[in-house]
C-alpha positions in Angstrom: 150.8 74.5 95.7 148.3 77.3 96.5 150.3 79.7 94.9 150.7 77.6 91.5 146.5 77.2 91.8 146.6 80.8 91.7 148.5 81.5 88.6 147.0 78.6 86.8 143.9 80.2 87.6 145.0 84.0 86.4 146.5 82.3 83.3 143.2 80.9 82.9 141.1 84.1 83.1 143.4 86.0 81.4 143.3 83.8 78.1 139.2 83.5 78.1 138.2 83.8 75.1 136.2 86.6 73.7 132.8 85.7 71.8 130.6 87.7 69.5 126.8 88.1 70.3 124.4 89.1 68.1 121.1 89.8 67.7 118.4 92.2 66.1 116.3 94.6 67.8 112.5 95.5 66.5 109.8 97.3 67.2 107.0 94.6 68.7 104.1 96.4 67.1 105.1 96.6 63.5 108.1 94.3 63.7 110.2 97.3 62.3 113.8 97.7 62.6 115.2 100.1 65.5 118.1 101.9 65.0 120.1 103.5 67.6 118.7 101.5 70.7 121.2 100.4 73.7 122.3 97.0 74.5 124.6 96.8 77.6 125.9 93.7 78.8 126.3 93.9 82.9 128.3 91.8 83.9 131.3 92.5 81.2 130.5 95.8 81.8 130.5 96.6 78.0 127.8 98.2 75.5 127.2 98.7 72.2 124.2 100.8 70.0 122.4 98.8 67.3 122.7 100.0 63.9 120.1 101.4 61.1 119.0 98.0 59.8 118.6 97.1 64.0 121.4 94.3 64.1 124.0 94.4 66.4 127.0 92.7 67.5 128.6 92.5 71.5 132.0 90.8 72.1 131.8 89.3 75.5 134.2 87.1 77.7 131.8 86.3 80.9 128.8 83.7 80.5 126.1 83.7 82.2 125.5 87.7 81.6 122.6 90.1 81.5 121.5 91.9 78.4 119.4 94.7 79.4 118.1 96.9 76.0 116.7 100.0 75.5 115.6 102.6 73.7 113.6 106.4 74.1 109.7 105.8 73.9 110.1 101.8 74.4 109.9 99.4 77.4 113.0 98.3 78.8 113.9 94.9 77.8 116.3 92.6 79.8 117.8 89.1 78.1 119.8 86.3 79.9 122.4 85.3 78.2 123.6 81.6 79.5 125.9 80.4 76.9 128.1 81.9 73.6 127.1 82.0 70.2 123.8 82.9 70.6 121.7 85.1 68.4 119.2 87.2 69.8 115.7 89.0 68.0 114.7 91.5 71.0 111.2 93.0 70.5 110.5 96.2 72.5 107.1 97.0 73.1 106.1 101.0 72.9 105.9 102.8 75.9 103.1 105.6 74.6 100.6 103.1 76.4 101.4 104.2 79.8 102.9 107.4 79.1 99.8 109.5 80.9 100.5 107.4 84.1 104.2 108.3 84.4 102.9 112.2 84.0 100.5 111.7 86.8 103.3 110.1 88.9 106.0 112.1 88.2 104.0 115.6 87.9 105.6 118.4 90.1 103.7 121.6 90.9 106.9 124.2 91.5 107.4 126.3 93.6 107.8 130.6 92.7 110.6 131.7 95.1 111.0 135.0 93.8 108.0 137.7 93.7 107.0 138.8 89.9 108.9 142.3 91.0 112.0 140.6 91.1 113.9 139.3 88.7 117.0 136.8 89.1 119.7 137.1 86.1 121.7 134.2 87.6 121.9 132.1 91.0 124.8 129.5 92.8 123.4 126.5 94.9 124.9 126.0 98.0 124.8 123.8 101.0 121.2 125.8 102.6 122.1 128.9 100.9 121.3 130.6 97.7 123.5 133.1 96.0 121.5 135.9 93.5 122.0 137.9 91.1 119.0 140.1 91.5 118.2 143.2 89.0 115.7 145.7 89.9 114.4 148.5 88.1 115.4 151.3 90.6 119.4 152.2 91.2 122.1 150.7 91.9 120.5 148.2 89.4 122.2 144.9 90.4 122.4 143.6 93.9 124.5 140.4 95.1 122.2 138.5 97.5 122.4 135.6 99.5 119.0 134.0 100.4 118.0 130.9 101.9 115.8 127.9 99.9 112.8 129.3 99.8 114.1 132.2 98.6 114.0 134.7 101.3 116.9 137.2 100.9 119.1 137.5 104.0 121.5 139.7 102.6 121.8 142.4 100.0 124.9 144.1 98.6 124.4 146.8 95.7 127.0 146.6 92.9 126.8 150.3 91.7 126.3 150.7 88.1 128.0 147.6 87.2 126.3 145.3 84.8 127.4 141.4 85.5 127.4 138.7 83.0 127.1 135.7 85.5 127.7 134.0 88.6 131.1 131.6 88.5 132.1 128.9 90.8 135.7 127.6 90.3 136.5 123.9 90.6 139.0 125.2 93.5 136.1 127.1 95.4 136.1 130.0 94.4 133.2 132.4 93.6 133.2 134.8 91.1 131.0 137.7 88.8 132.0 137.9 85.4 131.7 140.9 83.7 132.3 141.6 79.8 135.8 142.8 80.3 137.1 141.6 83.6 135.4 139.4 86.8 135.2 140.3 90.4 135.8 137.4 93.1 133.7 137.8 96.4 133.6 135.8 99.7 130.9 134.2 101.5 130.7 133.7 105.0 127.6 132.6 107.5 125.4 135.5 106.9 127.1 138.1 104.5 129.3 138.4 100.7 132.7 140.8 100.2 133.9 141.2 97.1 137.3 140.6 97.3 140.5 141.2 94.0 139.5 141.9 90.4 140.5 140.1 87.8 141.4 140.0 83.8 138.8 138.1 81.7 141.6 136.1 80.5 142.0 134.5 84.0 138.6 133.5 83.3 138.5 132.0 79.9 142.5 130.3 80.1 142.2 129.3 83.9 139.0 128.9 85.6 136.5 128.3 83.4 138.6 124.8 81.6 138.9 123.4 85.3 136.2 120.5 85.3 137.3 119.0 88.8 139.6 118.8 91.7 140.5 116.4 94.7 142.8 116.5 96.9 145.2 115.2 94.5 145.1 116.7 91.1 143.0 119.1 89.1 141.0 118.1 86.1 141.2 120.1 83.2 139.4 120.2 79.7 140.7 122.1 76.6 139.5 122.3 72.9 141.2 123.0 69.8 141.1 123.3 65.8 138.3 125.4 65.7 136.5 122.9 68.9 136.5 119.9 67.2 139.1 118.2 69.3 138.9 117.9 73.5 142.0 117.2 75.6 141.7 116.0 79.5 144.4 116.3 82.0 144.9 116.2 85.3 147.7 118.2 87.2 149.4 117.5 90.4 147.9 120.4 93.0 151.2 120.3 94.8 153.7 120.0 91.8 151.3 121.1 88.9 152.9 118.6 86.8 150.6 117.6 84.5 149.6 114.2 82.8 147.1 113.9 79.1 144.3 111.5 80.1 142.2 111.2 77.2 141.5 112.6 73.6 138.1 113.3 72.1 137.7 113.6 68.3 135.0 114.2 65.6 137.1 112.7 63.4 134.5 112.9 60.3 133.8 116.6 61.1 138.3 117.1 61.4 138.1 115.4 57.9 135.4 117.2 56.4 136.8 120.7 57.5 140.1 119.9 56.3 138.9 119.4 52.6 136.9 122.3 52.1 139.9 124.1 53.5 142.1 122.6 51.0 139.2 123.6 48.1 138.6 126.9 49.2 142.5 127.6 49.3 142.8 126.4 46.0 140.0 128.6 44.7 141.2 131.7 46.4 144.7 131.0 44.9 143.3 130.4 41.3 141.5 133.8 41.5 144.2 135.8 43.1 146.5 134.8 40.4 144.1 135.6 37.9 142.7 138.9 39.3 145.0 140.1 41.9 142.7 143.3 42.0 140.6 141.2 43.7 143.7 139.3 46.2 142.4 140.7 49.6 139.0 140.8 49.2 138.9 137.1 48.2 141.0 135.9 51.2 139.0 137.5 53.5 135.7 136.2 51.9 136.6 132.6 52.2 138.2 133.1 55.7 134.6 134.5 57.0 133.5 131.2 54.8 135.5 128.7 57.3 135.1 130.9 60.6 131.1 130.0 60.0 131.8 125.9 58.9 134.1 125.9 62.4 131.3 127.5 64.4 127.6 126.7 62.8 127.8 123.9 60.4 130.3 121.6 62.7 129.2 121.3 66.2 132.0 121.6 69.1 133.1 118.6 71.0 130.3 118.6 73.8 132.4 116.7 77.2 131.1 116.9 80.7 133.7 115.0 83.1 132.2 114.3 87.0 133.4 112.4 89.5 132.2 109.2 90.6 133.6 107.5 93.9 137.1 107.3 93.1 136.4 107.3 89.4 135.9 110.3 86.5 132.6 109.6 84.4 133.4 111.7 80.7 130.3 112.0 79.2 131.4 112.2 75.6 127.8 112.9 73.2 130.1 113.2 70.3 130.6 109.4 70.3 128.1 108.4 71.8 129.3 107.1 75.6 130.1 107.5 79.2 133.8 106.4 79.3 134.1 105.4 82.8 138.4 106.6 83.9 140.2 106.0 86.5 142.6 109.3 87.7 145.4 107.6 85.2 143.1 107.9 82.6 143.0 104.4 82.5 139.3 103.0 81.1 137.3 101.3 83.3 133.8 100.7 81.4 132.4 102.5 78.4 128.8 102.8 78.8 127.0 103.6 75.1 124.2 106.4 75.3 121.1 107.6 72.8 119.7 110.5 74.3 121.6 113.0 73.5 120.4 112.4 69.5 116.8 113.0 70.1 115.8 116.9 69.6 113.8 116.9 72.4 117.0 116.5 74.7 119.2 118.9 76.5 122.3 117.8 76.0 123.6 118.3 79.4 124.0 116.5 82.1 122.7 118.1 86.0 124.9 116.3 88.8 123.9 116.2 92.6 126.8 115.9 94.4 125.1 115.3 97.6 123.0 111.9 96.7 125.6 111.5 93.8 122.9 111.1 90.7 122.5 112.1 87.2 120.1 113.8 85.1 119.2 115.1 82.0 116.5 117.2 80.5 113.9 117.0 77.6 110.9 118.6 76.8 107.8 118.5 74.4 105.7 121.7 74.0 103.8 121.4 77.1 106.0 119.6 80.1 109.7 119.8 80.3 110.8 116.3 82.1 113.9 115.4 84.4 115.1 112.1 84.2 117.6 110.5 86.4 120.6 109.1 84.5 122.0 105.2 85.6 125.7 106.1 84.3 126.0 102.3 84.7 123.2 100.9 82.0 122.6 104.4 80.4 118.7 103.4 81.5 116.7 106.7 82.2 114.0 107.3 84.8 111.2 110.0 85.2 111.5 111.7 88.2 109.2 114.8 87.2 107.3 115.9 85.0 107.1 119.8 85.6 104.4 122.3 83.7 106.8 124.8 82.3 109.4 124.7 78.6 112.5 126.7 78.0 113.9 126.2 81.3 117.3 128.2 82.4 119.9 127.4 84.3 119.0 124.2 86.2 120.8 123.2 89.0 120.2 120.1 91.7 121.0 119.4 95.2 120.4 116.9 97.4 117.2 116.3 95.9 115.8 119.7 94.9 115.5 120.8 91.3 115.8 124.8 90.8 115.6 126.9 87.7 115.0 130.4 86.1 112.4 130.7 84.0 110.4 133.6 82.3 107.1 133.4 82.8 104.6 135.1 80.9 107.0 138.3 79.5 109.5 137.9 76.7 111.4 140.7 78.3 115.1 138.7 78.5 116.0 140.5 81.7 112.8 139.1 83.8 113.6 136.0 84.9 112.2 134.0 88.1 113.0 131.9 90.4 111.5 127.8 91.0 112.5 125.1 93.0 110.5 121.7 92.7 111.5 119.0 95.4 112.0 115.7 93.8 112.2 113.3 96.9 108.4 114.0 97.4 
């Protein structure tokens, strides 16, 4: 009898029905339509963005839920929703009124870690460890360092006249220096680096650097084709290396859109070759150089960052707006709809502490740049500093500290320094 209890009750869930919500989301000031805020329902686990006239629609299958709305420069709003069929008209009050008290709150002072005589090209977080790439003015030029986090170098090794592009680390653990025509891996142990085997560039570009992730079970890779426009993610089998296609990203408008002015500038390069062949080679070539700069300038790559979350992969997809929440199948969990990414003010990438497992993101106006932690759940954002420096370079977090190159006073591009800021203060 338990058993049949069971199944009626599965046969149950499994046929709820799905309703529609709807509602309109204003500004409560000038009771303005706002386009492009989030509405994510918690307890379906489901989202959607509201559109240019405000509206927007939510199926869900769970009553009572949680509405919880926002958008960039407004106040959070959260709506309980008891029943189906209900309409909602969400006002969100502007958030300029206590925008000087989350600066006080959430100002950092850094802290310089390298002198103003040394300048730091490129650096790796570790666990208590630093690696540098330091440049200094006398020879051997470049120097691979290892320092600890306040920035005192403990080790130094000079890399001859040898000019590195960047610091690597591999999804499988390995470290690397990349140079313009081939990279160098190196070891690190308690207290000192050895470079190790050299490698082709194209071990860099085909293997390492398309590795997002790795467990103990498969490795996560990410490639893009037709001209970046389209993003593939599998995962491999470490032992076997059989490999399985978890997920396609498209711009389909921007595939579409490329494909027709193809098809016109063909047409127009064929009409003029047959008409002045004279002219045959030059013409192709003209309109070639013509869709090389529609494929890289005009039509933005795919932009995908893939994570992992507990057990789970979060895919960070800005092209369509979402976190798309997958299991190691590639099987969707949750899709969680996000807005920040469209505001010019906002770096679209996302900085991951693997230690304290949190998200954040970057943005800047043309006095503070701000780091706000990420809730990959709701898409909500929090301040968690507000530091006195713009044009930040390669940020990086761990367990709880914030470091990053920056420039300083000189435009010289080579004369970069180094600043942590501590963000559990």
């Amino acid at each position: 009898m338990r058993k049949i209890l069971i199944l009626f009750g599965l046969c149950i869930g499994a046929i709820l029905p799905v309703v529609s919500q709807s509602g309109l989301v204003l500004d409560a000031q000038n009771q303005q339509a706002i386009s492009g805020a989030t509405i994510y329902a918690v307890n379906n686990g489901t989202g959607t963005i509201s559109a240019e006239d405000g509206t927007f629609a939510l199926d869900l299958q769970q009553f009572p839920d949680t509405l919880i709305i926002s958008y960039l420069g407004y106040q959070q709003e959260v709506v309980t929703v008891r029943q189906a069929d209900s309409y909602w008209q969400i006002l969100l009050g502007s958030s300029s009124a206590i925008l000087p008290e989350i600066i006080v709150n959430a100002y950092r002072q850094p802290e310089q870690l390298s002198p103003i005589s040394r300048t730091i090209t490129d650096f790796l977080l570790l666990e208590e460890q630093l690696v540098l790439l330091l440049y200094q003015n006398k020879s051997p030029h470049y120097h691979l360092c290892l320092a600890d986090l306040q920035g005192d170098i403990t080790f130094s090794r000079p890399l001859g006249n040898k000019k590195p592009e960047q610091l690597f680390h591999g999804c499988l653990g390995g470290y690397y220096l990349i140079y313009e025509y081939h990279m160098q891996a190196f070891e690190i142990d308690q207290d000192s680096l050895h470079l190790t085997e050299e490698h082709s560039k194209a071990t860099f570009k085909n293997v390492l650097s398309p590795c997002l992730h790795a467990n103990e079970t498969y490795v996560f890779t990410g490639y893009r084709r037709k001209a970046k426009q389209i993003f593939e993610l599998f995962a491999s089998f470490r032992t076997t290396g059989e490999s399985t296609h978890l997920r396609t990203v498209v711009n389909e408008k921007a595939l579409a859109q490329l494909a027709d002015e193809k098809r016109f500038r063909d047409d127009k390069a064929r009409t003029i070759a047959e008409t002045d062949p004279v002219r045959r080679t030059r013409t192709k070539r003209m309109y070639s150089d013509e869709q090389q700069f529609a494929e890289r300038v005009i039509y933005r790559p795919i932009h995908v960052q893939v994570f992992p979350h507990d057990s789970l992969l979060l895919l960070f997809d800005y092209t369509n707006g979402k976190i798309n929440w997958l299991d190691q199948q590639g099987n969707s969990y949750r899709n969680t709809p996000i807005v920040f990414h469209q505001k010019s003010p906002w770096r679209v990438e996302v900085l991951h502490d693997q230690v304290q497992q949190k998200f954040y993101v970057l943005r800047a106006d043309n006095k503070y740049s701000y780091l706000d932690e990420i809730d990959p759940r709701t898409g909500r954002l929090e301040e968690k500093a507000a530091i006195p420096a713009i044009y930040l370079q390669e940020p990086q977090v761990r367990n709880g500290r914030f470091f990053y190159l920056h420039k300083g006073v000189t435009f010289e591009e080579r004369w970069r320094y180094l600043y942590r800021v501590d963000l559990d203060e």
